[in-house]
C-alpha positions as CSV (number, residue, x, y, z in Angstrom):
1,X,3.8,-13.9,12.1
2,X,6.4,-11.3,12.1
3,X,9.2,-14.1,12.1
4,X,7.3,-15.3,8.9
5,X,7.1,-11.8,7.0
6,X,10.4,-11.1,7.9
7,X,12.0,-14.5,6.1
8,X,9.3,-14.0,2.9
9,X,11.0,-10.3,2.4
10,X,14.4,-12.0,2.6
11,X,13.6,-14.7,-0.3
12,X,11.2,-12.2,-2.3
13,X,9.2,-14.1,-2.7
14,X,5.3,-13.9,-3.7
15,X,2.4,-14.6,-1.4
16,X,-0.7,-14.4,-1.0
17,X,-2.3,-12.4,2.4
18,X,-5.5,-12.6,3.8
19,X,-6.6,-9.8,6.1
20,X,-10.7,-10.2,5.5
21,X,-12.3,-13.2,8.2
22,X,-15.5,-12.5,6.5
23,X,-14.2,-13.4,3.0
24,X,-11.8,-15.8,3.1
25,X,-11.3,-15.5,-0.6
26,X,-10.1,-11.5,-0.7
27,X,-6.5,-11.2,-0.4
28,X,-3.5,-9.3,-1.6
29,X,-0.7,-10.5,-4.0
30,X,2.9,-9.3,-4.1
31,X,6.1,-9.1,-2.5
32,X,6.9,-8.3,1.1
33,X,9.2,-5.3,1.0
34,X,9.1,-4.3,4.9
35,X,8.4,-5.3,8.2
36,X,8.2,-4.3,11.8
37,X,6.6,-5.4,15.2
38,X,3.4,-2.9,13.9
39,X,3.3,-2.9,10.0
40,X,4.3,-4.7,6.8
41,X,5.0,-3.7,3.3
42,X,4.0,-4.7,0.3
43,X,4.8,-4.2,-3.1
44,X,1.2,-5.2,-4.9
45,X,0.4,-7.1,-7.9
46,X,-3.3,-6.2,-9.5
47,X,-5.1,-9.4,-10.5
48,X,-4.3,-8.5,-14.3
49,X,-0.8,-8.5,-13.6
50,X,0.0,-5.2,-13.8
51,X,2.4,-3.5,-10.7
52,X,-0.3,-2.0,-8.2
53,X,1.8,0.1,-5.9
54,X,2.9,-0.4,-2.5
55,X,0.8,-0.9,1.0
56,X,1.0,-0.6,4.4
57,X,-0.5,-2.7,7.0
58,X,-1.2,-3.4,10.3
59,X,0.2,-7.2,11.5
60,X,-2.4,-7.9,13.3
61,X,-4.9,-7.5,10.3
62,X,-3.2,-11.2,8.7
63,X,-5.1,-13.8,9.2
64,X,-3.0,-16.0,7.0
65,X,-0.5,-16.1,4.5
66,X,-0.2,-18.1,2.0
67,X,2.0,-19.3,-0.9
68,X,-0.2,-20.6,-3.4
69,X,2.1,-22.8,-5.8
70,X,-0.6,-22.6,-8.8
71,X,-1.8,-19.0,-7.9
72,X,1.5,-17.8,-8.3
73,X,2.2,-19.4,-11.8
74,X,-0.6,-17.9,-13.0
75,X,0.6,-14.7,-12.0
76,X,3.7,-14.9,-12.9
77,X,2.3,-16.1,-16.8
78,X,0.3,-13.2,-16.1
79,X,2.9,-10.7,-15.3
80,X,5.2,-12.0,-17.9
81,X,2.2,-11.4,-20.9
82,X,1.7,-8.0,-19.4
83,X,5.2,-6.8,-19.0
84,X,5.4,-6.7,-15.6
85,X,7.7,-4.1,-14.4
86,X,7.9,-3.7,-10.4
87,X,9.5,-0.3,-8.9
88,X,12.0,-0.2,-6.4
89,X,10.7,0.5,-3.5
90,X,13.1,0.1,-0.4
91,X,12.4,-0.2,3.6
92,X,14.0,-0.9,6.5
93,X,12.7,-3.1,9.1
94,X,12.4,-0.9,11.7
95,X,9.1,2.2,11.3
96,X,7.5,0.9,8.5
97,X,4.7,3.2,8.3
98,X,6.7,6.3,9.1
99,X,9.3,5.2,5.9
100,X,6.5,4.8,3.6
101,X,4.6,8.6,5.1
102,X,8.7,10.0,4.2
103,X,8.3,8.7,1.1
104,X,5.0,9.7,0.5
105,X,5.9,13.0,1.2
106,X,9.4,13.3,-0.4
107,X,8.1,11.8,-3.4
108,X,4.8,13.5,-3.0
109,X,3.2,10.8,-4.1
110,X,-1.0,10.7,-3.5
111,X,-1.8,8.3,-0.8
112,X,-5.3,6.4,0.4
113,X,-5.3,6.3,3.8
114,X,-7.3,3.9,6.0
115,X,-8.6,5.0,9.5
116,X,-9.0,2.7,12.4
117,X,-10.2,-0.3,10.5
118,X,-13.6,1.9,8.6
119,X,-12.5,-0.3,5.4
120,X,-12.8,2.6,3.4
121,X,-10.3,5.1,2.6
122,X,-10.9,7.9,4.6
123,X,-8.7,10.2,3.2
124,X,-7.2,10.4,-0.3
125,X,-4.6,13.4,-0.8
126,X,-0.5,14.2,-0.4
127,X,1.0,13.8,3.0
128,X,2.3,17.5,4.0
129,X,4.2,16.9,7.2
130,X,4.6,13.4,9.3
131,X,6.3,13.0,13.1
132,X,6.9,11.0,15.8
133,X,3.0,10.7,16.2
134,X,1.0,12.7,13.8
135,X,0.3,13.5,10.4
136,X,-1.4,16.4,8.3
137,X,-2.4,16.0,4.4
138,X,-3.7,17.8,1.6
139,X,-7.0,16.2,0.7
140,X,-8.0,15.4,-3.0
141,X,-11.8,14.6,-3.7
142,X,-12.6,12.0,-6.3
143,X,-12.5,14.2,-9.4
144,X,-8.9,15.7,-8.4
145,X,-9.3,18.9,-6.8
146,X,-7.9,19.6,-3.8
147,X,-10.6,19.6,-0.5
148,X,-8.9,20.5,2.5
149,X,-6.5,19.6,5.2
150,X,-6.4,16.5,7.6
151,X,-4.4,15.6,10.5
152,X,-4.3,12.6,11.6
153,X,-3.1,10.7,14.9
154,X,-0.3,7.8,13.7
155,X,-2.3,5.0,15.9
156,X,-5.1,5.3,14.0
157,X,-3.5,4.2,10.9
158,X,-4.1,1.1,9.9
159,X,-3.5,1.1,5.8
160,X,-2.1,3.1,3.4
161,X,-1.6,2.8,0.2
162,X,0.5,4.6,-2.4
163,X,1.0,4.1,-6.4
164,X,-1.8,1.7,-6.9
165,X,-4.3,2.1,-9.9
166,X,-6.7,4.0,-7.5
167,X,-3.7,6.6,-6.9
168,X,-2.4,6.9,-10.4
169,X,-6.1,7.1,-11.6
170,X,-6.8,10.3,-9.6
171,X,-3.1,11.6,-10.3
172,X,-4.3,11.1,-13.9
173,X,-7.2,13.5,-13.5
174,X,-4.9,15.9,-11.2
175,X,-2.5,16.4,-13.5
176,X,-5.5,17.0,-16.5
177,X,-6.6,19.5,-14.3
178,X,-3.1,20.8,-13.9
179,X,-2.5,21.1,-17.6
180,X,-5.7,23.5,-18.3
């Protein structure tokens, strides 16, 4: 699979991935932006067709990829009606996860983070410090307000996502709350 990723971030091209066995009909849309033997990166299109920030993912979650010919070009007539505007967003193929945790960090950008597979974000907040094999971040509750610290062991991550429409949502109230 990682041969695969690898040549779809070379052509940019968009696909479709499946990471859900139960529902085969759940998947993400985008580019691949980054790959390595553990993770790849992807820059997200919502199903409105609207940019819907980057995630991270474990490899072993695919269960198929897909380049759906017809799904695309409705997309893509989507995107074009709604002035699709992608952001640069670049990685190298080696760390995924740690690049996008720097980033996260440097850009300090809010971040969702998924735990060993809970399907739920456990933690929601703004990554404070990242190494080799561990991570501490500021938590943020649903309504903005900072709830804490969390630090997290690196294998245990197995999504994150950054500058999606969840994220920008609670930056939204965050910065509300910022302004008062």
């Amino acid at each position: 699979m990682i041969t695969i990723l690898r040549r779809l971030k070379e052509e940019k091209k968009f696909v479709c991935i499946h990471t859900d066995r139960n529902n085969p009909s759940k998947f993400i849309f985008g580019k691949i932006i980054g790959v390595d033997e553990a993770f790849f990166a992807m820059s997200m299109v919502s199903p409105d067709g609207d940019y819907d920030g980057v995630i991270i993912k474990l490899n072993d979650d695919i269960v198929w990829v897909e380049q759906s010919v017809s799904y695309e070009n409705k997309m893509i007539q989507l995107m074009q009606s709604r002035g699709y505007s992608e952001k640069e967003v670049v990685f190298q193929n080696e760390s995924v996860l740690l690049q996008g945790l720097y980033m996260a960090n440097k850009k300090k950008e809010l971040v969702s983070v998924e735990l060993d597979h809970s399907g739920v974000d456990n933690v929601v907040g703004y990554v404070q410090s990242v190494d080799e094999d561990k991570c501490k971040m500021i938590q943020v509750d649903e309504y903005g307000q900072v709830d804490g610290i969390s630090y997290f062991a690196l294998r245990d991550f197995t999504q994150i996502c950054f500058d999606s429409c969840d994220e920008r949502r609670l930056s939204a109230l965050i910065e509300s709350y910022a302004a008062k």
